[in-house]
C-alpha positions in Angstrom: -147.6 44.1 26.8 -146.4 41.6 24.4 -148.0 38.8 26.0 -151.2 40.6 27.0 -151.4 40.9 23.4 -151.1 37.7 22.3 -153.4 36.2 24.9 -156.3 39.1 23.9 -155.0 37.9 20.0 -156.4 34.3 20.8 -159.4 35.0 22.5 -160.5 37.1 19.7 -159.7 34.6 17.1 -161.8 32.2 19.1 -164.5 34.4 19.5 -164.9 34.5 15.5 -166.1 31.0 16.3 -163.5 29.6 13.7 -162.2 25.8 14.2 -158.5 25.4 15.6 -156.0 23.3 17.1 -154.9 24.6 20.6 -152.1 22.3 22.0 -152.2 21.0 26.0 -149.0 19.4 26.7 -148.0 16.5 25.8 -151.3 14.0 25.2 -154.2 16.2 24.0 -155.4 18.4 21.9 -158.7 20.9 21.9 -160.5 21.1 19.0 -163.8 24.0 18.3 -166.0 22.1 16.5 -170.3 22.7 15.9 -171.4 22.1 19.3 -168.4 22.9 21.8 -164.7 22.3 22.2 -163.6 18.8 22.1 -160.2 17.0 23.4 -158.8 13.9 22.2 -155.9 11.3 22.9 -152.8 11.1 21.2 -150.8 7.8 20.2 -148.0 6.1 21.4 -146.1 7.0 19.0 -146.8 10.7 19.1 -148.0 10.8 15.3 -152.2 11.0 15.3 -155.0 12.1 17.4 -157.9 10.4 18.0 -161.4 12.0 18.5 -163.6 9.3 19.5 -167.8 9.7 20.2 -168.1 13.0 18.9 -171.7 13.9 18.5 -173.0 14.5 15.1 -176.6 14.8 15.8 -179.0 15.0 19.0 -179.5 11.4 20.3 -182.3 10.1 18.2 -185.0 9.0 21.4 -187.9 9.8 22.4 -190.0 12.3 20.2 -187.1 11.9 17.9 -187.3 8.0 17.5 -187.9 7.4 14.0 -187.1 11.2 12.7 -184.2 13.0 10.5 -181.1 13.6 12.4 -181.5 16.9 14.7 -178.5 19.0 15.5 -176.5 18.6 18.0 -177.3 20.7 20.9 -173.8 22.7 22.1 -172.1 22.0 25.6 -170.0 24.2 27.9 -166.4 23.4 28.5 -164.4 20.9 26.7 -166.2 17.3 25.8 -163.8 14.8 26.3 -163.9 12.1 23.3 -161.4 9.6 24.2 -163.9 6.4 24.0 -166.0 5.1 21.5 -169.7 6.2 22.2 -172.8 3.6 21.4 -173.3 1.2 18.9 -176.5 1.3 17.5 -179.3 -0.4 19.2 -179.0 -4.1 18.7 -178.7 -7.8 19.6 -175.6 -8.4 21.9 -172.7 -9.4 19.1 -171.3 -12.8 19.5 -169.1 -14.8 17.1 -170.3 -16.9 14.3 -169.5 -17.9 10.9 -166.0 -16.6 10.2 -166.5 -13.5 12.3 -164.1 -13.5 15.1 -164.6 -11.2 18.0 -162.2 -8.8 16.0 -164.8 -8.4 13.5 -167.4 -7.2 15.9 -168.2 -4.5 17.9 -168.0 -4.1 21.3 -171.2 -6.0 23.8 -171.5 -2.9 25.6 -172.6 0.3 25.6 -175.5 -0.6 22.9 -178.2 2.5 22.6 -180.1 3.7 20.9 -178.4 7.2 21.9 -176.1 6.7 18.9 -175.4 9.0 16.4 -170.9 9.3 17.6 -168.6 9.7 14.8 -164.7 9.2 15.4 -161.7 11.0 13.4 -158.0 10.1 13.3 -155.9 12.9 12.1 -151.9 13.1 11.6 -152.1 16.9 11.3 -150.8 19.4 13.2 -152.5 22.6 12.1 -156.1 23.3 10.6 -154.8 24.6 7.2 -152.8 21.1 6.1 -156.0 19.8 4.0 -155.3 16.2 4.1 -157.8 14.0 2.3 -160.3 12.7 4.2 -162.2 9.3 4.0 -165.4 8.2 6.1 -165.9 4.8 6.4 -169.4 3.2 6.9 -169.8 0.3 8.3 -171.6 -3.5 7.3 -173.8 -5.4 9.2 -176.7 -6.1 6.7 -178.3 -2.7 8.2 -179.7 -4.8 11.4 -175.9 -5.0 13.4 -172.9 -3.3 13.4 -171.0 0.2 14.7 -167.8 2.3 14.0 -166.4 0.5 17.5 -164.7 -2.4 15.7 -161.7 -3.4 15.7 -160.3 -3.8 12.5 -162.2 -0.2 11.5 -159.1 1.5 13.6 -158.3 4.7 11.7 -155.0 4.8 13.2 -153.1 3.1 10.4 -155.0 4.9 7.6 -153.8 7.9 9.5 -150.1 7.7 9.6 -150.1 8.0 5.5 -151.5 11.3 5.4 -155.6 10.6 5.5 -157.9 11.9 8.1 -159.7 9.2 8.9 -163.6 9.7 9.8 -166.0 6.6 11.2 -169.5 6.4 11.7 -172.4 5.4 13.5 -175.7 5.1 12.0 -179.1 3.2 13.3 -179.6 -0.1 12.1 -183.0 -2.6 12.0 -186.4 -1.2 13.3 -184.9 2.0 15.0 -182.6 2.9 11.1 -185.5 1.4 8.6 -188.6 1.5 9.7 -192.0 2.7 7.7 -195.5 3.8 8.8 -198.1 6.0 7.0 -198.2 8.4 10.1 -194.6 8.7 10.0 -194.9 9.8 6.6 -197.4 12.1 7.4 -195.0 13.3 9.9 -192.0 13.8 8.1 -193.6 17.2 5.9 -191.7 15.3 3.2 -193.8 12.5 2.2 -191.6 9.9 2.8 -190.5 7.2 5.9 -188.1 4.9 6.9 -184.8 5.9 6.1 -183.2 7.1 8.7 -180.3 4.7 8.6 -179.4 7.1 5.8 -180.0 10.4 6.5 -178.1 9.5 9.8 -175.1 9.1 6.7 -176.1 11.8 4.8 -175.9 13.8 8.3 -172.2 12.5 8.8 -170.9 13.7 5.3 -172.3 17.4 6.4 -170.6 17.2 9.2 -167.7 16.4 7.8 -168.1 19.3 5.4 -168.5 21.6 8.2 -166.3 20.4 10.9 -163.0 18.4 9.1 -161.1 21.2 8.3 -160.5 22.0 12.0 -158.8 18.5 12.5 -156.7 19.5 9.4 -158.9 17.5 6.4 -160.2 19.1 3.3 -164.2 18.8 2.9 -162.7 19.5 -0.7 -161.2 15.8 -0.7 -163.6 13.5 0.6 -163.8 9.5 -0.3 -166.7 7.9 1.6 -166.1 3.6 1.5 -167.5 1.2 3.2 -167.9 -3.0 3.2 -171.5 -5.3 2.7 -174.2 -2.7 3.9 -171.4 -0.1 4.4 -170.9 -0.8 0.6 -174.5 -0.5 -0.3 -174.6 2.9 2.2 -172.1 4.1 -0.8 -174.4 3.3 -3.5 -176.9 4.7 -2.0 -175.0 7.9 -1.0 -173.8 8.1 -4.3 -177.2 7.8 -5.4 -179.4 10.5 -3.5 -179.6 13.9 -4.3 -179.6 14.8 -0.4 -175.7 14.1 -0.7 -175.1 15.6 -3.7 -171.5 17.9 -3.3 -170.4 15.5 0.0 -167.9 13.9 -1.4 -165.5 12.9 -4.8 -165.0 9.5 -5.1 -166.1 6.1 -3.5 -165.0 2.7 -2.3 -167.7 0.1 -2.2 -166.4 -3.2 -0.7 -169.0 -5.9 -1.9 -172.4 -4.4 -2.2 -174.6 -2.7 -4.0 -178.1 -2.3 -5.0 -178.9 -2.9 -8.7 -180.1 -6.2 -9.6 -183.1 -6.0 -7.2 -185.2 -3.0 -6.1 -185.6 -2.2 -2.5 -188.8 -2.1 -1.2 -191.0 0.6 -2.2 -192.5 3.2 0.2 -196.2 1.4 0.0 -194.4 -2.2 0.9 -192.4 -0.5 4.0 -195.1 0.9 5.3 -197.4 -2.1 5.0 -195.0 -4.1 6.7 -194.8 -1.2 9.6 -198.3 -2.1 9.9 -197.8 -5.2 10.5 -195.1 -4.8 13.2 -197.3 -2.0 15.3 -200.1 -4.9 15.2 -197.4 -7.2 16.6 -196.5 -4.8 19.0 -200.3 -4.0 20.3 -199.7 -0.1 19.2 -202.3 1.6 17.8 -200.8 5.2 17.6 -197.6 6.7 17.1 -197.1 7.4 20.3 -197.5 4.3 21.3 -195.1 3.1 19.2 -192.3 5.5 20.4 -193.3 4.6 23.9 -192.1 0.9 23.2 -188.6 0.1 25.0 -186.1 -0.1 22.4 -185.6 -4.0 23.7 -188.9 -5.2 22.9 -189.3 -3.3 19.5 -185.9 -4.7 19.1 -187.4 -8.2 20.0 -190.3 -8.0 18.4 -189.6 -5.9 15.1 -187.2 -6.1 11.6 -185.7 -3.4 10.0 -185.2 -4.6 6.0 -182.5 -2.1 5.1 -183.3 1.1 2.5 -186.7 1.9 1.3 -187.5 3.7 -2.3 -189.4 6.4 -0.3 -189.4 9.2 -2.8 -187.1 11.4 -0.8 -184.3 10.0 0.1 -184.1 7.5 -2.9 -186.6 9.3 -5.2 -186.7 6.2 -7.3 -185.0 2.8 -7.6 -180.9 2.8 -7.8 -180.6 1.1 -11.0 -183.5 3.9 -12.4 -181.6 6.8 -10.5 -178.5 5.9 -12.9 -179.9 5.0 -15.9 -181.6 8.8 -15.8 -177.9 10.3 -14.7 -179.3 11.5 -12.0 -176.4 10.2 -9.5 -173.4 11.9 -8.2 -170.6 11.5 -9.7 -167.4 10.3 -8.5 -164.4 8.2 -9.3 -165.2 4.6 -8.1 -162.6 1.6 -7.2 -165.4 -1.2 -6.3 -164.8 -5.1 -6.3 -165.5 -8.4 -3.9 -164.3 -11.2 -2.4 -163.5 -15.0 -3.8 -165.4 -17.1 -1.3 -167.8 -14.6 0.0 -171.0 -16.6 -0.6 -173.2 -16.6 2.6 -175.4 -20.2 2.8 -178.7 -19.6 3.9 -178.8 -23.2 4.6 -177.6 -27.1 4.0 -176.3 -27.4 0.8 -178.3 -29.3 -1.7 -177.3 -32.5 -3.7 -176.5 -32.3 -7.3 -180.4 -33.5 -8.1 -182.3 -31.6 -5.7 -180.1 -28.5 -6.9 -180.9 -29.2 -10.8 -184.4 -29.5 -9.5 -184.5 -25.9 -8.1 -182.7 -24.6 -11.3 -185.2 -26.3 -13.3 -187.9 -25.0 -11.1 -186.9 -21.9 -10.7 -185.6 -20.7 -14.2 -187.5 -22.5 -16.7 -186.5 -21.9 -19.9 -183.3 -20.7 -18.9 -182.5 -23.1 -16.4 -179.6 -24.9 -18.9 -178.1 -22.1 -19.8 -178.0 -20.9 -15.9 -176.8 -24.8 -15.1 -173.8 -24.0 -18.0 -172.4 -21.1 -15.5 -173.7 -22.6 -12.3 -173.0 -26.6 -13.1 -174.3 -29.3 -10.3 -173.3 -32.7 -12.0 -171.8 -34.2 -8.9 -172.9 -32.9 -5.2 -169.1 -31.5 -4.9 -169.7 -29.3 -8.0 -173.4 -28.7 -7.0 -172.3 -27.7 -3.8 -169.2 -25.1 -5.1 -172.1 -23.7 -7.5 -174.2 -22.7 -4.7 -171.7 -20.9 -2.9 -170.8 -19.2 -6.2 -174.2 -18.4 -6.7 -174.7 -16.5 -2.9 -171.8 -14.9 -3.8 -172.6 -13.5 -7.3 -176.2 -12.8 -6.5 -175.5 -11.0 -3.6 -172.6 -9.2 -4.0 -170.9 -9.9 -7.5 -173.0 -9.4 -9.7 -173.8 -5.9 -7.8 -170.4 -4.9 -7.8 -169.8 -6.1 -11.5 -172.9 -4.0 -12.5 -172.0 -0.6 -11.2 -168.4 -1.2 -12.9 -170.3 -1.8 -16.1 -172.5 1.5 -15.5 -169.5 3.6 -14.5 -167.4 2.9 -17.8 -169.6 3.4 -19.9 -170.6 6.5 -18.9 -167.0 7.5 -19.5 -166.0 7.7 -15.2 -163.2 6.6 -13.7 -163.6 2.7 -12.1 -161.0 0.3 -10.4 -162.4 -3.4 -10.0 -160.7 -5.7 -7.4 -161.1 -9.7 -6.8 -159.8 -10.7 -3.2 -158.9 -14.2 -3.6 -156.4 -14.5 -0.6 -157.4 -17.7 1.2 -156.8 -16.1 4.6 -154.6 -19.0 6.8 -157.0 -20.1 9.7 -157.1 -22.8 12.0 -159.9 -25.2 13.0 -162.9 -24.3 11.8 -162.5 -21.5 10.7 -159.7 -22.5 8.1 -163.0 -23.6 5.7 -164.1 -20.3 4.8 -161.3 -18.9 2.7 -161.4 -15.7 1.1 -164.7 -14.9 3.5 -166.6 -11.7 3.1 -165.2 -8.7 5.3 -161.8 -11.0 5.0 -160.2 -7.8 2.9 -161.1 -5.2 5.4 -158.1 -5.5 8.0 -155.8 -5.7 4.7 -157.1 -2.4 3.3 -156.9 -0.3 6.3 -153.6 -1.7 7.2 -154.9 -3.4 10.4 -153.9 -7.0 10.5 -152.2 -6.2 14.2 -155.8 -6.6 15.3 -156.4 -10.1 14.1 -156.7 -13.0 16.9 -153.1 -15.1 15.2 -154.2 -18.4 17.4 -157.0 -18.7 15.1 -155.7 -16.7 12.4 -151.9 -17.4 11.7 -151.0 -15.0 9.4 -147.6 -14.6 7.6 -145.2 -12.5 5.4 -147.4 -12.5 2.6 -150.4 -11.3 4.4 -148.0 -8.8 5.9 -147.0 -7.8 2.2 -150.5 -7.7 0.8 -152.1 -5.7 3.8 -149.0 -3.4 2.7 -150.3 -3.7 -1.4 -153.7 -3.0 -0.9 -153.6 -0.5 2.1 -151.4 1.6 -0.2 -153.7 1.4 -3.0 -156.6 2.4 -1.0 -154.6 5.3 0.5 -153.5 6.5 -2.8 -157.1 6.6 -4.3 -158.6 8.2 -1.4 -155.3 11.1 -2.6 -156.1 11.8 -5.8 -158.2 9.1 -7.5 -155.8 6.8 -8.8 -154.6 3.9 -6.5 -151.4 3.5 -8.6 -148.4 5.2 -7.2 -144.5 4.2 -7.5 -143.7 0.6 -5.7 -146.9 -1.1 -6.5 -147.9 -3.3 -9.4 -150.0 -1.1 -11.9 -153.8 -1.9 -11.5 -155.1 -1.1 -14.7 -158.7 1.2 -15.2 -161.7 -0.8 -15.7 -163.4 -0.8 -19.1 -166.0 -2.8 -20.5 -163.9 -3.5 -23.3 -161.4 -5.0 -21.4 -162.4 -6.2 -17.8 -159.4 -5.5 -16.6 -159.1 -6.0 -12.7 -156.8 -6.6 -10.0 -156.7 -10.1 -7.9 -155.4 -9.7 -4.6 -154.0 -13.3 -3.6 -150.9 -14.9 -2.9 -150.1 -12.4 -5.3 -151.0 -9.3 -6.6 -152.0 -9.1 -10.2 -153.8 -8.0 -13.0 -155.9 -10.1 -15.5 -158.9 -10.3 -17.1 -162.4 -10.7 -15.3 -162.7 -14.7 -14.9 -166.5 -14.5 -15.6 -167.9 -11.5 -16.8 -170.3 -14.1 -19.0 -171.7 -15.8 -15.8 -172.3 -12.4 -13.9 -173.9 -10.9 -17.1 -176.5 -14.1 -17.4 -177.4 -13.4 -13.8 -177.8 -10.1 -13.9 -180.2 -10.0 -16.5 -182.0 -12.9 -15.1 -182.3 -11.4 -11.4 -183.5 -8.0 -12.9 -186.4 -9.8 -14.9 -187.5 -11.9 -12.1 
């Protein structure tokens, strides 16, 4: 009798639908999440779970090309998510730059039948409420997936975080505007579907963490380049408002220059159904996904009026964001060259050119007397305007609204050999460090050593301890100081960890204002 009760017990606490861990010996466990039952795979070490290519939302194709994130439609029996599912639609990855094969996903499976999400968990009952972070991937909104390597939850895991990834579509399948779309949509608005695929995750997660053991109460989202700008824009829109606490944005944001309004997007999605010979929308979601991948550009987030009701840097200055606790900051030698350098005259010529009457004062921060100096200026420059001076700016805008900030500078000039030894303290170079996954770099070309071993241990514990509570300081670890604008206190992460002053707050403040009044 006793066990015919307690087999009847479980099938009627399943019935009530609720999410819970059943164990099956030794390697798996089943998991009730929206949709179905899932399994998973366990470690080698016994300590985490893995959930990999669990469907958040139908696969966007077809009629639902170019459309919000539909729900996922349930399955019978247990879905086994033990691999990866599809990066989003786009070219085949291949090294370049200082991107190792490490710091790319996967060539295959590409799809646009995308929309997989992957969790990490340590716990071993629904009720533990671990923090929870959900990391969002860069790839200037045209490339990446959750499938890389040095994105492994595993790591983040083991010190008490459930660790969420996801996928989200990129170029013309993510960002892609056209008056009939908008017409479509019932909300006035196209082309960011990039980020309501996001905004889709983080409800998810609110829904479904809690049966992996995470609490929807505790949620960081982060993420690096476009994954970083994803954050800002999260934090940002009012369709994520109550998704999450507190954010980590790895250099990027969107301040200094607007993204392109609605009117621009969809003029340019003109332009590309022209190109394409489509004169209908149906003919457009006809296209194979190669040739509108051949043949068409998505340009990243669009002010559409829905999801980004107005610019970011106007969305803040009316306090209209949501508010969180922010750790923000970017990397030394991140500047990306969008061509051959230019000699110290042709470079004073473009200043000159470019900025007028400001042009000395600019040549004062950003100095080209000699074509070595010219040179390190224009790598400076990339890097500020690009990603500093974003970075810098919603620091600024945080403290002086009174919030909680945390500004970094990763100056670690990452050991490297051959070619790749010229790029320093490259952007995405702090990403293995801060999810404790240097295991995955390639050492022939990377030769790392005890003091990338230590400051992978630094920085992956500060990160772990923010995503806690909202303060990356904790016992063992020099104190990182909160960011003020009276201060500029930050923390540089090099050969060693310290803090100091912001080197040059008076440079990214000159280029600020002169971007924004461009």
């Amino acid at each position: 009798m006793k066990k015919s009760a307690y087999f009847l017990g479980i099938a009627a606490f399943l019935c009530l639908g609720l999410p819970a861990f059943i164990a099956i010996p030794n390697t798996f466990e089943k998991v009730r999440i929206e949709g179905g039952f899932i399994s998973g795979t366990l470690n080698k070490q016994g300590d985490i779970h893995s959930f990999k290519g669990i469907p958040f939302a139908a696969p966007p194709v077809g009629d639902l090309r170019w459309k919000a994130p539909q729900p996922v439609k349930s399955w019978t029996g247990v879905r086994a998510c033990d691999a990866f599912g599809p990066s989003p639609m786009q070219g085949t990855p291949a090294p370049f730059g200082p991107w190792s094969a490490e710091y790319l996903i996967p060539k295959e499976p590409i799809s646009e039948d995308c929309l997989y999400l992957n969790v990490w968990t340590g716990a071993k009952s629904a009720s533990e409420k671990r923090p929870v972070l959900v990391w969002i991937y860069g790839g200037g909104f045209n490339s990446g997936g959750s499938g890389c390597a040095i994105y492994d939850g595993e790591a983040t895991a083991q010190k008490g975080i459930v660790f969420v990834s996801i996928n989200y579509r990129v170029g013309p399948f993510g960002f892609f505007a056209h008056p009939e779309l908008t017409k479509e949509s019932g909300k006035s608005a196209s082309g960011n579907y990039g980020l309501m695929d996001q905004v889709a995750a983080l409800r998810w997660v609110q829904k479904n963490i809690s049966a992996f053991g995470g609490d929807p109460a505790n949620v960081t989202i982060a993420g690096q380049s476009a994954g970083s700008m994803s954050v800002n824009c999260m934090v940002a829109t009012p369709l994520a408002k109550g998704l999450f606490k507190k954010a980590i944005a790895e250099s990027g944001a969107g301040f200094a220059r607007p993204y392109p309004s609605l009117q621009q997007a969809e003029e340019t999605g003109l332009k590309m159904a022209q190109s394409l010979g489509a004169t209908s929308l149906a003919d457009l979601r006809a296209k194979p996904a190669d040739e509108l991948l051949k043949k068409a550009q998505g340009r990243g987030p669009i002010i559409d009026g829905y999801v980004l009701p107005q610019s970011i840097a106007d969305i803040f200055a009316a306090n209209k964001e949501n508010d969180v606790t922010l750790l923000t900051g970017w990397n030394e030698d991140e500047g990306l060259a969008f061509g051959p350098m230019k000699n110290a005259d042709d470079y004073q010529k473009q200043i000159r050119q470019q900025y007028g009457a400001k042009a000395n004062e600019f040549l004062k921060f950003y100095p080209g007397n000699t074509d070595a100096q010219a040179a390190t200026s224009q790598r400076n420059l990339s890097r500020d305007m690009i990603f500093g001076a974003q970075n810098y700016t919603w620091a600024n805008i945080q403290s002086q609204k009174g919030k909680n900030v945390y500004v970094y500078r990763f100056t670690r000039k990452i050991p490297a050999t051959g070619e790749y030894a010229n790029y320093g303290a490259f952007h995405t170079g702090e990403v293995p460090y801060a999810y404790d996954n240097l295991r995955f770099i390639d050492k022939s070309l990377r030769p790392l050593n005890a003091v990338d071993q230590e400051l992978a241990r630094t920085i992956s514990g500060y990160w772990a301890n923010f995503i806690k509570t909202g303060n990356p300081n904790a016992k063992g670890l020099p104190q990182w100081p909160g960011y003020s604008t009276n201060t500029k206190q930050i923390i540089v992460f090099g050969d060693q960890t310290m803090a100091t002053s912001l080197p040059d707050g008076p440079a990214l403040d000159f280029l600020f204002n002169t971007m924004r009044t461009q």
